[in-house]
C-alpha positions as a Markdown table, in Angstrom:
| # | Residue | x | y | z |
|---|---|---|---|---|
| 1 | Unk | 121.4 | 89.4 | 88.0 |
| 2 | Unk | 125.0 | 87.4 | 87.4 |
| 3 | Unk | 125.2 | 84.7 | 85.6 |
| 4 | Unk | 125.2 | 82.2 | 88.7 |
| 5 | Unk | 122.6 | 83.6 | 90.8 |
| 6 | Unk | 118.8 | 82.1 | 90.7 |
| 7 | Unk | 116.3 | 82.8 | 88.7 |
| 8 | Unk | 113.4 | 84.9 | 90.5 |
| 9 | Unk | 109.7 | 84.5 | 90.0 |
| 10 | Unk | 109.7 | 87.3 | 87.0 |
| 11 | Unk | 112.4 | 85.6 | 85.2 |
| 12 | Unk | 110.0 | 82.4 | 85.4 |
| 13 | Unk | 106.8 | 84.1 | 84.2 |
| 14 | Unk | 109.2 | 85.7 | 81.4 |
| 15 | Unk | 109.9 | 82.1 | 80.6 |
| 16 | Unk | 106.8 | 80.7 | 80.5 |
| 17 | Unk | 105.5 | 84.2 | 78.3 |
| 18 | Unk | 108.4 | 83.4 | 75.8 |
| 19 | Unk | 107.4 | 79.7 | 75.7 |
| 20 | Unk | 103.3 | 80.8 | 74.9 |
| 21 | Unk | 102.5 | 79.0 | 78.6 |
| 22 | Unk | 99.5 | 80.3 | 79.8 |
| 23 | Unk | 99.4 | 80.5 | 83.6 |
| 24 | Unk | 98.2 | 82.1 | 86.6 |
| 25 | Unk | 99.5 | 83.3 | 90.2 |
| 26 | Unk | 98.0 | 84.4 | 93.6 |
| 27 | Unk | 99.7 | 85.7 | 96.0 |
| 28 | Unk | 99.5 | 84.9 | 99.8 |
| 29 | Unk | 100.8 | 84.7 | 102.7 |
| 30 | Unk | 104.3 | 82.2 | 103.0 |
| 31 | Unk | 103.5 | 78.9 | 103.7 |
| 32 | Unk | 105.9 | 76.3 | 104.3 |
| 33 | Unk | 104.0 | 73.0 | 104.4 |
| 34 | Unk | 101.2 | 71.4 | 102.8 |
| 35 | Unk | 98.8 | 71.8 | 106.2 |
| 36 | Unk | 99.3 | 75.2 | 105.8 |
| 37 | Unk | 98.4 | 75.7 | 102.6 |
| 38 | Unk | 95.0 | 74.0 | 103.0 |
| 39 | Unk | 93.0 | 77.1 | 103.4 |
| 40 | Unk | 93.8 | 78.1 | 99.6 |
| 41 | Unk | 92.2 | 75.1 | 98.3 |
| 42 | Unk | 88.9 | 76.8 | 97.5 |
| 43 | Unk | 90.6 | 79.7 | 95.9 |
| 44 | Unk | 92.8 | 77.7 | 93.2 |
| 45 | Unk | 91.6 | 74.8 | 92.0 |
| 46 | Unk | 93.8 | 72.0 | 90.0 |
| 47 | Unk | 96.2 | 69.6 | 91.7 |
| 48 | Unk | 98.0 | 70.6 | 94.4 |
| 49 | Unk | 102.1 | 69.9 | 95.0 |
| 50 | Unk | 104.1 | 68.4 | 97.2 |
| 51 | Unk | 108.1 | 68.2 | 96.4 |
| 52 | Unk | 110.4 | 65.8 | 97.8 |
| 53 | Unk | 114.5 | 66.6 | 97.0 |
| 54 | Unk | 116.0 | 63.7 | 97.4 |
| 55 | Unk | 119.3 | 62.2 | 96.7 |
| 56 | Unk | 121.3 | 58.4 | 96.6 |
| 57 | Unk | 124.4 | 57.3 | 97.7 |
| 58 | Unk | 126.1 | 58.1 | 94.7 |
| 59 | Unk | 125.0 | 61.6 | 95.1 |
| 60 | Unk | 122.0 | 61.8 | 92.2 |
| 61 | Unk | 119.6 | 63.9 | 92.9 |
| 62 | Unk | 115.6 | 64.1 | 92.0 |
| 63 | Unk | 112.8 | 65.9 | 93.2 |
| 64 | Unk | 109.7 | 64.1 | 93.8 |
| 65 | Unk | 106.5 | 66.4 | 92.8 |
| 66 | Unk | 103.5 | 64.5 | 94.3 |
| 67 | Unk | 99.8 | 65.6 | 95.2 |
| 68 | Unk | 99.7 | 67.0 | 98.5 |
| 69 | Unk | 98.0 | 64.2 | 99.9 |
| 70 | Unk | 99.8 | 61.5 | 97.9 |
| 71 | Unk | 101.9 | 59.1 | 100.1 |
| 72 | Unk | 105.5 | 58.2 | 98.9 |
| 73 | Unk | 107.1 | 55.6 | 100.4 |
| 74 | Unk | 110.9 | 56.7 | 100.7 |
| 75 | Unk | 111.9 | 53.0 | 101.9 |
| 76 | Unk | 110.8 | 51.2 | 98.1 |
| 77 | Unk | 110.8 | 54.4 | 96.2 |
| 78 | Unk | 114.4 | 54.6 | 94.6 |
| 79 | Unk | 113.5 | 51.0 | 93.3 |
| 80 | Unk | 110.8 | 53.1 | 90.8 |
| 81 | Unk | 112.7 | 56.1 | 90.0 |
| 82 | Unk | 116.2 | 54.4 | 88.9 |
| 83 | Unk | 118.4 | 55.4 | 92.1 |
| 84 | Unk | 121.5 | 53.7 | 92.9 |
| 85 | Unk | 120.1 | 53.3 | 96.6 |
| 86 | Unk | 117.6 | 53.7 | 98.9 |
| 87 | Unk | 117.6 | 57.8 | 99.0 |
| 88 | Unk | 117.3 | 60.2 | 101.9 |
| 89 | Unk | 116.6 | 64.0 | 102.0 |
| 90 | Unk | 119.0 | 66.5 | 100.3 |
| 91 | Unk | 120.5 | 68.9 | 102.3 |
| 92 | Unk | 119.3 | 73.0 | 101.7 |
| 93 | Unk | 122.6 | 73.6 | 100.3 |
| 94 | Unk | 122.1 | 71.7 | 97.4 |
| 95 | Unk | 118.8 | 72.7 | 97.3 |
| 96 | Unk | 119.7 | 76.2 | 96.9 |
| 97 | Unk | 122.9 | 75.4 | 94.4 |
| 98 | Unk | 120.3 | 73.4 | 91.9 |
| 99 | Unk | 117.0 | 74.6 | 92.4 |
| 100 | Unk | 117.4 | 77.7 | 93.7 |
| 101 | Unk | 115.1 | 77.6 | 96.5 |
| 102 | Unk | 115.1 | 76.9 | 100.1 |
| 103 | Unk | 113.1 | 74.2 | 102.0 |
| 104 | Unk | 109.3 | 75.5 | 101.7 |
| 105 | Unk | 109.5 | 76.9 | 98.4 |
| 106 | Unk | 110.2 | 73.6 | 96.7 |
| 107 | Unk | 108.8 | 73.2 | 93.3 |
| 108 | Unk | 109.3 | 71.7 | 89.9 |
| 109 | Unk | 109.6 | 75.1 | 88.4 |
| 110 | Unk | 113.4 | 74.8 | 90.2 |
| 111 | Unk | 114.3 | 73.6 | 86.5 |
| 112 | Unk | 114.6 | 77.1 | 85.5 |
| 113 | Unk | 117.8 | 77.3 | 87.7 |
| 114 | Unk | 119.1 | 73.5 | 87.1 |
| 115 | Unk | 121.6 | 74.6 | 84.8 |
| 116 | Unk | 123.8 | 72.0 | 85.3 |
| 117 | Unk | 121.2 | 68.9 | 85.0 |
| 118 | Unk | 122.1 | 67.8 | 88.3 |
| 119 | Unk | 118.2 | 66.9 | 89.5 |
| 120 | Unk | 116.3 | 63.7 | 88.1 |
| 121 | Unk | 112.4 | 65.2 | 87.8 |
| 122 | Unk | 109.7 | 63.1 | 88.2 |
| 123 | Unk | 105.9 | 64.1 | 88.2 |
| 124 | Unk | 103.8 | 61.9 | 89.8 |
| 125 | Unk | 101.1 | 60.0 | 87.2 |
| 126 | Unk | 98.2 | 60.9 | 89.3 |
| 127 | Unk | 99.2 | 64.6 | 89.7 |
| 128 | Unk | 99.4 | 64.8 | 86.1 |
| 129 | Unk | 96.1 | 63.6 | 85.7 |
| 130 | Unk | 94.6 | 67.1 | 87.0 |
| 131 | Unk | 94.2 | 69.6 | 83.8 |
| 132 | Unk | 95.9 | 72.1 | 86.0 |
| 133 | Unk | 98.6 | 71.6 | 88.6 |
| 134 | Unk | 99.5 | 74.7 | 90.9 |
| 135 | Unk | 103.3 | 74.5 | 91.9 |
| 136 | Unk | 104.8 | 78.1 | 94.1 |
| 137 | Unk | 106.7 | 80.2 | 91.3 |
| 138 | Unk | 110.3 | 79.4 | 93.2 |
| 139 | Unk | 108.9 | 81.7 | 96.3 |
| 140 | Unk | 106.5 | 80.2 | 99.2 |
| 141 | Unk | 104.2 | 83.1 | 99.1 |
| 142 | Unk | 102.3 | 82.8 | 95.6 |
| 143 | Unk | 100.8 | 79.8 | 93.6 |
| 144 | Unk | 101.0 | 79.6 | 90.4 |
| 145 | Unk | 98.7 | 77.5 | 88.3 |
| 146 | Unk | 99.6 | 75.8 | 84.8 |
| 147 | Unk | 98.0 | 72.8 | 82.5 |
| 148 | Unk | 99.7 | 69.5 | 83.4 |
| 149 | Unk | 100.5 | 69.4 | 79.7 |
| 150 | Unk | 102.4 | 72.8 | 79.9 |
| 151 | Unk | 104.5 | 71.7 | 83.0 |
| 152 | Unk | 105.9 | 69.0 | 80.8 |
| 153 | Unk | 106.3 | 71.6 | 77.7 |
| 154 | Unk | 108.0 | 73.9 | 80.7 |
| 155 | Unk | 110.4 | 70.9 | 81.7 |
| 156 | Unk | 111.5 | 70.4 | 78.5 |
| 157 | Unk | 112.2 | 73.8 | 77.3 |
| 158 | Unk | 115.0 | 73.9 | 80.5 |
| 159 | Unk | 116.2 | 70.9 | 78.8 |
| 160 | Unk | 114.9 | 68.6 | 81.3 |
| 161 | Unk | 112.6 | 65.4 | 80.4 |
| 162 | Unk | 110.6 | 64.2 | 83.6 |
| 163 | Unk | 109.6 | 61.1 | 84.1 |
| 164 | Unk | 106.2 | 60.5 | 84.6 |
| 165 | Unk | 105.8 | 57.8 | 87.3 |
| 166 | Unk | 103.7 | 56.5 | 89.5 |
| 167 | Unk | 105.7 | 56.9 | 92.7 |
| 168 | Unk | 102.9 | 57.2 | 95.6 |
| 169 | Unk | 101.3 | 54.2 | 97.3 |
């Protein structure tokens, strides 16, 4: 592995050993949205993610990690996260560059591979109600489950500090 390419799903469990995060993975098939993910619902309990990357018009990014059923309103939302406009979806390039995933493996766990601090993270308050939150580990065809409390503890060891917001209507 070079210097500038992602971090894989070992290098994040290595992490999260190193840190003392406990945390737990299935494997399954890929899935790529949250209807499709449905069926695992039964298997892994906790709070269940959706991630929006998003950017402004000044180029800031964030990514958006919501309850899979939560509704966020991407007309009002940038007025709650601190965005310099209204935002719009960022583009899998940019995606790839800072999180190092592609569309459908979206997850907060991308702050492994922000290196550069170039993503804004916010968790949504309700998700982070749920003792456990289950995010993919940086590939659509696992879950991985981890106390809400340790996703923050997670965050900030990659030197990020999320904001905690309530962002869906």
């Amino acid at each position: 592995m070079t210097e500038n390419s992602p971090k894989n799903r070992d290098d994040l469990f290595r992490f999260l050993d190193g840190l003392g995060i406990s945390h737990s993975t299935k494997d399954h098939a890929p899935v790529f949205t949250v209807a499709e993910s449905v069926s695992l619902r039964d298997e892994i309990p906790g709070g269940h993610t959706k991630n929006l990357f998003v950017k402004d018009k000044k180029d800031n990014f964030f990514l958006l990690t919501v309850e899979e059923n939560a509704t966020v309103d991407l007309k009002t939302v940038h007025m709650l996260i601190g965005a310099a406009s209204k935002v719009s979806f960022g583009k899998p390039e940019k995606l790839l560059e800072y999180l190092g995933v592609i569309p459908g493996s979206v997850t907060a766990f991308g702050a492994i591979n922000d290196t550069g601090k170039n993503v804004t993270f916010i968790l949504d308050a309700e998700l982070m109600e749920h003792d456990i939150v289950n995010c993919h580990p940086l590939s659509n065809d696992a879950t991985t489950s981890i106390a809400s409390s340790d996703l923050l503890r997670f965050m900030e060891a990659t030197g990020h500090t999320p904001l905690v917001l309530k962002v869906t209507a």
